[in-house]
C-alpha atoms as one frame of an Amber mdcrd trajectory, in Angstrom:
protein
  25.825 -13.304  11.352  26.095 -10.249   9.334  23.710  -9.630   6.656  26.111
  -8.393   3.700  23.812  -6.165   1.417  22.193  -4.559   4.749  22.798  -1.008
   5.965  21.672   0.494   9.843  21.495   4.431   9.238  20.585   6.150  12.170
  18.532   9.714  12.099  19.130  13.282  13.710  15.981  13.735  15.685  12.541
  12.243  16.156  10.196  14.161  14.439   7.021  12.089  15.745   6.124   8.708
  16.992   3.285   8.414  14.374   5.113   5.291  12.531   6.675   3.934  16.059
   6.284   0.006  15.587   8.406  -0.834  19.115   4.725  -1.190  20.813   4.809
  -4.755  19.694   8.550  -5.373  20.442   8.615  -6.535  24.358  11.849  -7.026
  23.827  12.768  -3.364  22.647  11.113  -1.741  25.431  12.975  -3.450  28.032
  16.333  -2.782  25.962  14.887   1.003  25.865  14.256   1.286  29.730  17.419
  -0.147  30.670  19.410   2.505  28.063  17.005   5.530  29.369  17.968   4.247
  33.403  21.444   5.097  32.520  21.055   8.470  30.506  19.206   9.817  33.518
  21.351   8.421  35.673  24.396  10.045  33.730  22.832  12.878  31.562  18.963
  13.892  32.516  16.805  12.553  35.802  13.852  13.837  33.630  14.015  11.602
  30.665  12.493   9.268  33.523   9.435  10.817  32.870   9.614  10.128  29.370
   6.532   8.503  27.446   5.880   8.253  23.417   2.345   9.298  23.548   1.873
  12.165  26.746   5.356  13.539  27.315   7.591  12.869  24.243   9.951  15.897
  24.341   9.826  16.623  20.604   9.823  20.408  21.389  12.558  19.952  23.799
  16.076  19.924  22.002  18.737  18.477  23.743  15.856  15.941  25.115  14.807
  15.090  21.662  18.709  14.443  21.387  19.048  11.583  24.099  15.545  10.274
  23.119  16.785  10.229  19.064  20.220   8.871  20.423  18.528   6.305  23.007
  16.147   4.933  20.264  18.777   4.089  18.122  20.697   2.359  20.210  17.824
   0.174  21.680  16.819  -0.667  18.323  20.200  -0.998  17.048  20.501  -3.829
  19.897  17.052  -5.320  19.517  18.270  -6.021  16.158  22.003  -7.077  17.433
  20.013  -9.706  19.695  17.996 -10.644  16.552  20.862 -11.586  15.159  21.284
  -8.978  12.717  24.384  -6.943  11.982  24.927  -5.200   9.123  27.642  -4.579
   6.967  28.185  -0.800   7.273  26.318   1.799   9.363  25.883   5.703   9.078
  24.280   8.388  11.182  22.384  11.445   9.742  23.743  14.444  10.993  23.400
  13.934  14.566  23.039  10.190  14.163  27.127  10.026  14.364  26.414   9.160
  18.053  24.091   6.139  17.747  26.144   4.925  14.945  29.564   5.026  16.512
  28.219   3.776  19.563  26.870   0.705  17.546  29.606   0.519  15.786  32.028
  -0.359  18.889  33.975   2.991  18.839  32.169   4.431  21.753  30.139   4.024
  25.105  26.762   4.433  25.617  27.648   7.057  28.242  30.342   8.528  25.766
  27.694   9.113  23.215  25.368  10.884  26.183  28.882  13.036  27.037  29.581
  14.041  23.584  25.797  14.896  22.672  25.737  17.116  25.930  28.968  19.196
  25.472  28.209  19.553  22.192  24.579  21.055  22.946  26.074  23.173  26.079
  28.929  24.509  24.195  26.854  25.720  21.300  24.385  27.856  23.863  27.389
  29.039  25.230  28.666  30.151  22.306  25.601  31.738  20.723  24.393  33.306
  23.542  21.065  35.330  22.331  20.850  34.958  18.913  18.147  33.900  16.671
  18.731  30.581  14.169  16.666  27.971  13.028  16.620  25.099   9.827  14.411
  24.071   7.343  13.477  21.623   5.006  12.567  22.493   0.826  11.612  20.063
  -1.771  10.993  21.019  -5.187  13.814  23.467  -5.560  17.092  22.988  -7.224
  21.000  24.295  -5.820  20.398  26.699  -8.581  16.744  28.020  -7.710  17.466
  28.174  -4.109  21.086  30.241  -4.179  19.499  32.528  -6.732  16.452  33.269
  -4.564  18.493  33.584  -1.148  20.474  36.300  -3.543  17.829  38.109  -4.922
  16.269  38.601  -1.294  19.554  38.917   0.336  19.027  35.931   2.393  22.297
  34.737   4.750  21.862  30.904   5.107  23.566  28.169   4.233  22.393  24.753
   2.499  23.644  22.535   4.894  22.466  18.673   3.304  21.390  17.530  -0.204
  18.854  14.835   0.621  18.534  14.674  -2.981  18.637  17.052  -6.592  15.592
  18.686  -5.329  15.427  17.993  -1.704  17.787  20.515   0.507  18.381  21.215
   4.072  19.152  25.130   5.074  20.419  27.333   8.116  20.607  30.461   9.066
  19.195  32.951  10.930  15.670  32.761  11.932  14.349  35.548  10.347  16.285
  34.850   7.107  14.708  31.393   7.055  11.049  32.679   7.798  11.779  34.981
   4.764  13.120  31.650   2.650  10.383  29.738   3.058   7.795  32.368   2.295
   9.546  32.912  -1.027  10.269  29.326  -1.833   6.724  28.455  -1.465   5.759
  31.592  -3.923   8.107  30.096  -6.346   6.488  26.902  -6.372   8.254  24.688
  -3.994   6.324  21.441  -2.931   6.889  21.627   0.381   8.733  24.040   2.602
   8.635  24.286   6.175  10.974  25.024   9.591  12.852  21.810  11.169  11.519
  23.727  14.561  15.903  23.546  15.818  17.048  26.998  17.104  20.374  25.675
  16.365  22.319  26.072  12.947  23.460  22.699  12.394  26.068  22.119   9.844
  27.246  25.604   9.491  30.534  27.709  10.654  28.592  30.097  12.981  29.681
  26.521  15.213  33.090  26.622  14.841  33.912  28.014  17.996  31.492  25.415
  19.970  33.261  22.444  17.820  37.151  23.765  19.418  34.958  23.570  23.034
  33.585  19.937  22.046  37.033  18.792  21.082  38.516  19.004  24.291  36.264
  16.413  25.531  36.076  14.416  22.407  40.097  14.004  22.168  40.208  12.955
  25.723  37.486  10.386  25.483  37.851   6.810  25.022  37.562   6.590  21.386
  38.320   3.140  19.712  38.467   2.147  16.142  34.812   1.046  14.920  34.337
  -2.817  14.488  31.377  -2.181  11.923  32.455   0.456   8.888  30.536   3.997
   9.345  30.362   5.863   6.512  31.116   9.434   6.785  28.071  11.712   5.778
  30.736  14.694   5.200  33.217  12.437   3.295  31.379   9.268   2.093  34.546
   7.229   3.144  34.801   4.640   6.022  36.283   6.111   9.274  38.346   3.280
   9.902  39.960   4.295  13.234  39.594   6.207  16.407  41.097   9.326  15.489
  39.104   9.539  12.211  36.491   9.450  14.584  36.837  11.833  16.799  37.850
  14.247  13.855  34.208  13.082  12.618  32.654  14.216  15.545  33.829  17.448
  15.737  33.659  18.347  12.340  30.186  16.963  12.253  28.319  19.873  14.255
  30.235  22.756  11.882  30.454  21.043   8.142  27.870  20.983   5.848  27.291
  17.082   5.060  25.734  15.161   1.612  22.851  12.358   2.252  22.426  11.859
  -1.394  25.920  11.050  -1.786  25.944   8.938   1.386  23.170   6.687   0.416
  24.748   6.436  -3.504  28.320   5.587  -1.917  26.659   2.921   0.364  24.235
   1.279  -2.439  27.569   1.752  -5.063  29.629  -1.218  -2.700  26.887  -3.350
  -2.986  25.102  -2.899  -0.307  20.878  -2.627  -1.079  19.238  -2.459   2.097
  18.420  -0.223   4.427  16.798   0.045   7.604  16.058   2.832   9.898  17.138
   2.583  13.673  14.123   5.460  14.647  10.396   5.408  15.276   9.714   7.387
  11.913  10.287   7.279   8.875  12.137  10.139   7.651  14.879   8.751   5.750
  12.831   6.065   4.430  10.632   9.306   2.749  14.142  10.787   1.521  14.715
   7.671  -0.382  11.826   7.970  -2.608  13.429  10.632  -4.124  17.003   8.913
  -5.068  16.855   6.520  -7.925  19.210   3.263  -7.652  20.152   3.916  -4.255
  17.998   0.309  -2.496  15.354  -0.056  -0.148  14.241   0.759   2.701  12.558
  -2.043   5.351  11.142  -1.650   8.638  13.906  -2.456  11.351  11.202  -4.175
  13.300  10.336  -6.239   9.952  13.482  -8.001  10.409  13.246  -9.313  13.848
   9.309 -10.406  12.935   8.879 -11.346   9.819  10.409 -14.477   8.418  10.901
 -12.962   5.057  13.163 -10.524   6.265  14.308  -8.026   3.308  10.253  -7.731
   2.501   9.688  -4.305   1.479   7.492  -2.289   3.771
């Protein structure tokens, strides 16, 4: 049965596995070792090897991809098992996989596909060059563009988590410079996302017309749980809505803050996080009158559900 004020939002990366409750789901792990079988049989005979405490890949990118991507579904599923489904999903950033998998519009192995051609066609097409991303809070729009200006700074703000809470990209050396200054001006925190990628930005462009041959090719189908669009904030409502979301994903700048307000705004008040941290949960704090956040293994445990954690 679907719970109708409940929301699945599924992150970009795992950033640790300090707040990983799954430990005391048996019945996650096996729905996690039976996903990770099939990624390395399809995508990566390594992530065999994988293991949250000695060998968890966080420096690795594309790894840190499949893990991010394999999490979410296996936790999506625990939950499906559970018998909860929510009313509308949404994936941050690079969580359009996991959420478009869950939603019905794509295979588990289509996911894996799209997350590798995506990854190989951006190293292809930045071949030698220097970018990273990183995280400010306590800035405005205003305070950054004005200091990126006065220091001649070429990156991009890619994500408004909230009015003071902004991802950027660039190149490397440009961010290094950004969040030396932002901390001088008095930011609260300010540090690199530790992605040599630029995420969200047009230096992609040329690696989304590469990914596009293999998305519009794919067996795409129309979701059979809404996804709200992070670049948008509408539902894609069919399969060619999502493939365009795909592509357009890895080169468009998207809005969390305006994701989470569109979500809460049709009534829905709940959300939980299909990862093993809590990053999003910590971007909430900041947006008023946008719900709460609950522990997705609080719902399969405890018997009073929607209690906040």
């Amino acid at each position: 049965m679907a719970e109708d004020t409940l929301a699945f939002v599924f992150p970009a990366f795992i950033a640790d596995y300090r707040d990983d409750p799954s430990g005391n789901m048996p019945e996650f792990r096996q729905i996690f070792l039976d996903y990770l079988g099939v990624a390395a049989s399809v995508a990566d005979p390594a992530l065999l090897s994988f293991h949250a405490v000695s060998n968890p890949f966080l420096e690795d990118e594309l790894r840190n991809q499949y893990l991010t991507y394999i999490y979410g579904c296996s936790c999506a599923e625990t939950l499906r098992r559970s018998g909860i489904i929510p009313s509308v999903i949404a994936g941050y950033s690079m969580g359009i996989y996991a959420a478009l998998y869950f939603s019905g519009s794509v295979s588990f192995e289509t996911g894996l596909l799209f997350i590798t051609t995506a990854y190989e066609a951006i190293r292809a097409s930045l071949p030698n060059k220097h970018y990273g991303m990183c995280g400010v809070i306590g800035l405005s729009d205003k305070d950054i563009r004005e200091l990126a200006g006065r220091n001649n700074l070429d990156l991009m703000i890619v994500n408004r988590n909230n009015d003071y809470s902004f991802i950027l990209a660039g190149n490397s050396f440009h961010i290094n410079v950004f969040l030396l200054k932002a901390r001088e001006e008095g930011a609260l925190h300010a540090r690199s996302l530790g992605v040599t990628i630029p995420y969200h930005t047009n230096l992609l462009s040329e690696a989304a017309r590469e990914l596009s041959k293999t998305v519009y090719t794919a067996d795409v189908r129309s979701p059979k749980i809404p996804v709200i669009s992070v670049l948008r904030q509408d539902s894609i409502g069919d399969a060619e809505r999502a493939r365009t979301e795909v592509v357009k994903n890895i080169f468009n700048p998207f809005n969390w803050l305006e994701t989470q307000q569109q979500i809460f705004n049709s009534g829905i008040h709940i959300f939980t996080e299909c990862g093993p941290s809590l990053a999003l949960k910590k971007n909430s704090k900041f947006i008023p009158g946008t719900g709460k956040f609950v522990s997705w293994d609080s719902l399969v445990s405890d018997d009073a559900r929607f209690a906040s954690t």
